[in-house]
NUGU-123241 format. One record per atom (N, C-alpha, C): x, y, z; residue in one letter. Coordinates in steps of 0.001 Angstrom, whole numbers, plus 500000, padded with zeros to 6 digits. Each point is the difference from the previous one (the first is absolute). Layout:
NUGU-123241
XYZA;...
END
This chain:
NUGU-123241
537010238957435432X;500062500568498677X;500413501474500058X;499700500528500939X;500101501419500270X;501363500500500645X;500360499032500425X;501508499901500542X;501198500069498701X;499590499111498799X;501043499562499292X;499939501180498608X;498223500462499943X;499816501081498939X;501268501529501011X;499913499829501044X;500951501037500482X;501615499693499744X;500136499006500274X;501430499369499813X;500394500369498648X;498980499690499225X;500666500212498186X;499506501616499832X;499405500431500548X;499931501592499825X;501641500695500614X;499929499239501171X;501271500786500061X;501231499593499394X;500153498640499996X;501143499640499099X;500137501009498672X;498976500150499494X;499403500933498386X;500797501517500290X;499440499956501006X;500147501784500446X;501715500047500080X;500452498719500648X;501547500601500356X;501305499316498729X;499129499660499325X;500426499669498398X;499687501505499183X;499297500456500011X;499657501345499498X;500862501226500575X;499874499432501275X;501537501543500427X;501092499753499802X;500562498744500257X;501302499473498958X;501071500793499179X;498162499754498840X;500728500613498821X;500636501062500001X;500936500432498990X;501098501276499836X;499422500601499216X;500055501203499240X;499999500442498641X;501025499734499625X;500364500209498563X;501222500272499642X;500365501209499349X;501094500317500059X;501223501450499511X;500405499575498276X;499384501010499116X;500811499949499218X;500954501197499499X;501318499429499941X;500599501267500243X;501128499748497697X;500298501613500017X;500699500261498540X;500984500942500297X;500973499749498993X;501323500769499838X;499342500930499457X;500766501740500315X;500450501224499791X;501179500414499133X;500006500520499069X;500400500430498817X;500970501294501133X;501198500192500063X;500740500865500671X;501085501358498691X;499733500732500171X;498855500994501060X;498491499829499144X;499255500454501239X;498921500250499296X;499134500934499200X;499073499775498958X;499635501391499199X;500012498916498565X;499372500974498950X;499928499783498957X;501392499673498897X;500107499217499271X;500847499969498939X;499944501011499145X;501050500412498988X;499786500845499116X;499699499869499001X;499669500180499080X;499605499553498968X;501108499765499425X;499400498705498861X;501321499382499444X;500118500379498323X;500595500131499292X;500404500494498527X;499943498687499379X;499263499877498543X;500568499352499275X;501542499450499900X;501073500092500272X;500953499992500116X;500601499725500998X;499174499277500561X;500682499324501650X;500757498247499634X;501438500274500624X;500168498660500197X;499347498933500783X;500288498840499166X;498504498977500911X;501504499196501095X;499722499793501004X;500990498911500721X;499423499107500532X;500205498873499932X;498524498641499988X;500609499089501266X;499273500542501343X;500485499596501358X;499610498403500321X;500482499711500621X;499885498513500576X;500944499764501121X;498820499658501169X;500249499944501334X;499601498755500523X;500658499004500479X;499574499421501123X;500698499962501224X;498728499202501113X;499985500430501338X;500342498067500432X;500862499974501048X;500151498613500541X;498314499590500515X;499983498877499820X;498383499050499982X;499821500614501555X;500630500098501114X;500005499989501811X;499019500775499801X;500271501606499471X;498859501241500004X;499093499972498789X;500174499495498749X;499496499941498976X;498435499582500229X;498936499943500761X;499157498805500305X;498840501439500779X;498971499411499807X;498888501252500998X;499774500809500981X;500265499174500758X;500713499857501306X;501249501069500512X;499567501059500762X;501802500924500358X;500577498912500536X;501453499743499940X;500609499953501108X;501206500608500380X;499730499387501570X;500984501743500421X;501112498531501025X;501163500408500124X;500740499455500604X;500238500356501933X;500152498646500224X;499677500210501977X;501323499788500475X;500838499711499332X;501277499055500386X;501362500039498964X;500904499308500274X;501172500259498961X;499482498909499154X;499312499094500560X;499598498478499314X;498504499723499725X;499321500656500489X;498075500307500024X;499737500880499170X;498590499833499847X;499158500644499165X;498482499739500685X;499469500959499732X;498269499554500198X;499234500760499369X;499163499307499116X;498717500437498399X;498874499973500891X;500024501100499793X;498752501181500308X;498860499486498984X;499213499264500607X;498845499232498992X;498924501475499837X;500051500708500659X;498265501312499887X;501166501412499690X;501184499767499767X;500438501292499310X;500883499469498681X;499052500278499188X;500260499612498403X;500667501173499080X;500799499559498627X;499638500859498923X;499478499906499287X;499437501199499160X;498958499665499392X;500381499808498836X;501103499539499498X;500175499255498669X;501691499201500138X;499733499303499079X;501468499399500368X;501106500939500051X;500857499904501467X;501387500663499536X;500701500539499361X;500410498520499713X;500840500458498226X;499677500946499526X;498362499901499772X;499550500991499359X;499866501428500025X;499600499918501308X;499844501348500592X;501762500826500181X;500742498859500021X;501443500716500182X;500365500591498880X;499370499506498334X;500363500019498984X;499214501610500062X;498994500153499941X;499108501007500026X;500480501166500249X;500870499766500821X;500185501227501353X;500945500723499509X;501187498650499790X;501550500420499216X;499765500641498209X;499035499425499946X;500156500607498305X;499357501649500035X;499183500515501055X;499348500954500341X;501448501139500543X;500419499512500885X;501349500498500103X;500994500458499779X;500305499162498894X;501063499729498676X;499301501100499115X;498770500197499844X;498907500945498821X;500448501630500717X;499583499556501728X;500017501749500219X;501197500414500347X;501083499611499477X;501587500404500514X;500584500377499033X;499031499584498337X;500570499988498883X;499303500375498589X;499368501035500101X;499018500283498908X;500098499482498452X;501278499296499690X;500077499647498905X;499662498321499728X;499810499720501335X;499838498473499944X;498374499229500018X;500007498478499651X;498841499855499673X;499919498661500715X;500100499484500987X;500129498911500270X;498176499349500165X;501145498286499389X;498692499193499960X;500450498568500229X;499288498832500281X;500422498835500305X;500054498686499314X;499997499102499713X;500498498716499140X;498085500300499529X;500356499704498534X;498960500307499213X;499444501393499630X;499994500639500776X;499787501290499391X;500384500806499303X;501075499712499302X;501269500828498921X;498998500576499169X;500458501225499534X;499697500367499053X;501143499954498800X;498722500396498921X;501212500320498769X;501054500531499850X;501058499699499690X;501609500342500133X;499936499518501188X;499916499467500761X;500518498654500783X;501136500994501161X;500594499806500841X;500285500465501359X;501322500660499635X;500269500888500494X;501528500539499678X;500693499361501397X;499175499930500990X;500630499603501267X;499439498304500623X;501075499334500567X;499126499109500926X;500528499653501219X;499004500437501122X;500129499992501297X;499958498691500925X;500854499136500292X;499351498826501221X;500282500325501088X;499239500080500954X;499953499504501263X;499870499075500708X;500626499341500851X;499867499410500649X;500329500289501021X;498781499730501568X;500053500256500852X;500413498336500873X;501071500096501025X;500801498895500126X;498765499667501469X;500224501524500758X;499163499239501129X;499347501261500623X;498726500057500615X;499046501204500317X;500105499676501301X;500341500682501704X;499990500399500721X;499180500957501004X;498905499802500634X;499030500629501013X;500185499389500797X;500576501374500807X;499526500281501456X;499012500463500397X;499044499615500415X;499089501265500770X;500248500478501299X;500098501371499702X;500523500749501274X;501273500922499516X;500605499252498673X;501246500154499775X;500393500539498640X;499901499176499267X;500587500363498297X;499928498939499175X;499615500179498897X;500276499247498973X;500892500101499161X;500690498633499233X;501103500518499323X;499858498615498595X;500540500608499090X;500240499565498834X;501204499563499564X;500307498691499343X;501207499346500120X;500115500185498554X;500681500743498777X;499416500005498471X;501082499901499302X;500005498894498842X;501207500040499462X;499171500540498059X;500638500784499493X;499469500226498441X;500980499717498647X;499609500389498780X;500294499550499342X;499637501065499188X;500416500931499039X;500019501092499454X;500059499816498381X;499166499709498558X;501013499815498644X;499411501035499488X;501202500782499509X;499494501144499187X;500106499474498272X;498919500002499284X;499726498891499090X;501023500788498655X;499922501125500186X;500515501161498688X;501715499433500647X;500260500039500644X;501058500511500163X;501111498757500160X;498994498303500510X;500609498860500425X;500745500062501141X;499268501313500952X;500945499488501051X;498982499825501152X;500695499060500843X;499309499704501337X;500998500401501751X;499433500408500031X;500204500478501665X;498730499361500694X;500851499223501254X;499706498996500892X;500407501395501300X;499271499082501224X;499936500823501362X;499088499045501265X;500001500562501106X;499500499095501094X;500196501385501107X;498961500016500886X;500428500960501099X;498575499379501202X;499878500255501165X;499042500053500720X;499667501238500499X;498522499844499956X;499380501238500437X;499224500149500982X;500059500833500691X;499661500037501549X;498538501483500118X;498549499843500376X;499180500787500664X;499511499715501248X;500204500994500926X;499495499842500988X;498083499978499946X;499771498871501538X;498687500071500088X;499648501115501174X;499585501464499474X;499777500759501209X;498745499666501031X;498863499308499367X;499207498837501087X;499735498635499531X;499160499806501258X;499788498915500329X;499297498651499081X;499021501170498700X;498545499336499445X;500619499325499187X;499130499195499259X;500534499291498776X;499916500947498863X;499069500757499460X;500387501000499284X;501517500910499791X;500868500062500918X;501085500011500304X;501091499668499314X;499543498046499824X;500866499328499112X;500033500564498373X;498811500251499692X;499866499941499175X;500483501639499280X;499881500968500671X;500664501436499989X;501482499700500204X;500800499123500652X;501337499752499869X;500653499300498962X;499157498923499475X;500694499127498611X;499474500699499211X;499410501438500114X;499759501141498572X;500887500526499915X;500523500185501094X;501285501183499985X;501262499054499665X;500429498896500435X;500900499093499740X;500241500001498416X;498542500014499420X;500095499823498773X;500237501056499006X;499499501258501020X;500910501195499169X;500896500257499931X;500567499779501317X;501798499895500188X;500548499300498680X;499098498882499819X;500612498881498701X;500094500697498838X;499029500853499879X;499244501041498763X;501587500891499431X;499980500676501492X;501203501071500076X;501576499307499492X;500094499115500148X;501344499192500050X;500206499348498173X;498939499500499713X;499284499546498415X;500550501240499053X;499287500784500696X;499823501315498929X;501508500604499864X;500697500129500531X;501576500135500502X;500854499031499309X;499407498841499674X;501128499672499017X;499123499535498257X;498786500546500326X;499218499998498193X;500647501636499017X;500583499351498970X;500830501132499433X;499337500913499568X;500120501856500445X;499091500709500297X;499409500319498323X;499061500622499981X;499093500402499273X;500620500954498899X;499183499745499043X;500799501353498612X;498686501018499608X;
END
């Protein structure tokens, strides 16, 4: 009896070291710092982003191969993607542009959007060790004006280490790059 109460003690014990914690990691608003305050009089531009299902999911994943992948089950985000990509870019789009008001499907306000932004991100790219990069094609309608400007570019941050925190400081910056490029063709401010 004393043999087998040890056996399941240790089995117990090396089930207990096993376990991982897990990482939850969030996008960075580039650069960082406060927004400015916004005026009554801000145009609203009503963003909408999605992310291909591969990265879209809890789970990082970071690419091993031209043809691999491997999901990092104990380094998570802490909210969906999409979401957090949406978050990041509309934060972006806000601090590059003091006149703007961005918000996402449902949130319009009264007088309704002068601008509407899509994104779509075609395909998300991690290396660790290396860089992440953004594959993005958009979709631009300026609602006053009926015109639309279309675009696509990839965007490239290096990973200066190793951690998984890393990833997540590089698809911030990817996404400011996106920010910078957006704002460059949204027709400037009066």
């Amino acid at each position: 009896m004393k043999s087998l109460t040890a056996v399941f003690s240790s089995c117990l014990l090396c089930a207990c070291a096993a376990v991982r914690p897990d990482h939850y990691y969030i996008l960075s608003s580039q650069p960082p710092g406060d927004i400015a305050p916004r005026s009554a009089a801000a145009k609203q531009v009503l963003l909408r982003v999605s992310l291909p299902s591969l990265v879209d999911r809890p789970e990082m994943v970071l690419n091993t191969a031209a043809d691999a992948v491997t999901v990092l089950e104990h380094e998570r985000w802490a909210a969906p993607l999409t979401d957090l990509a949406a978050q990041t870019l509309a934060r972006d789009l806000e601090r590059r542009r003091a006149d703007l008001l961005v918000t996402g499907p449902g949130l319009s306000h009264p007088g309704g959007a002068a601008f509407t932004v899509t994104v779509e991100v075609a395909q998300v790219t991690a290396r660790r060790g290396k860089q992440v990069s953004i594959d993005v094609h958009w979709r631009i309608l300026d609602m006053a004006a009926g015109k639309e400007t279309t675009g696509g570019d990839v965007f490239n941050a290096p990973l200066a280490e190793e951690d998984y925190a890393a990833v997540a400081r590089a698809l911030s910056d990817c996404l400011g790059l996106l920010a910078d490029r957006l704002i460059a063709q949204l027709p400037p401010g009066q």
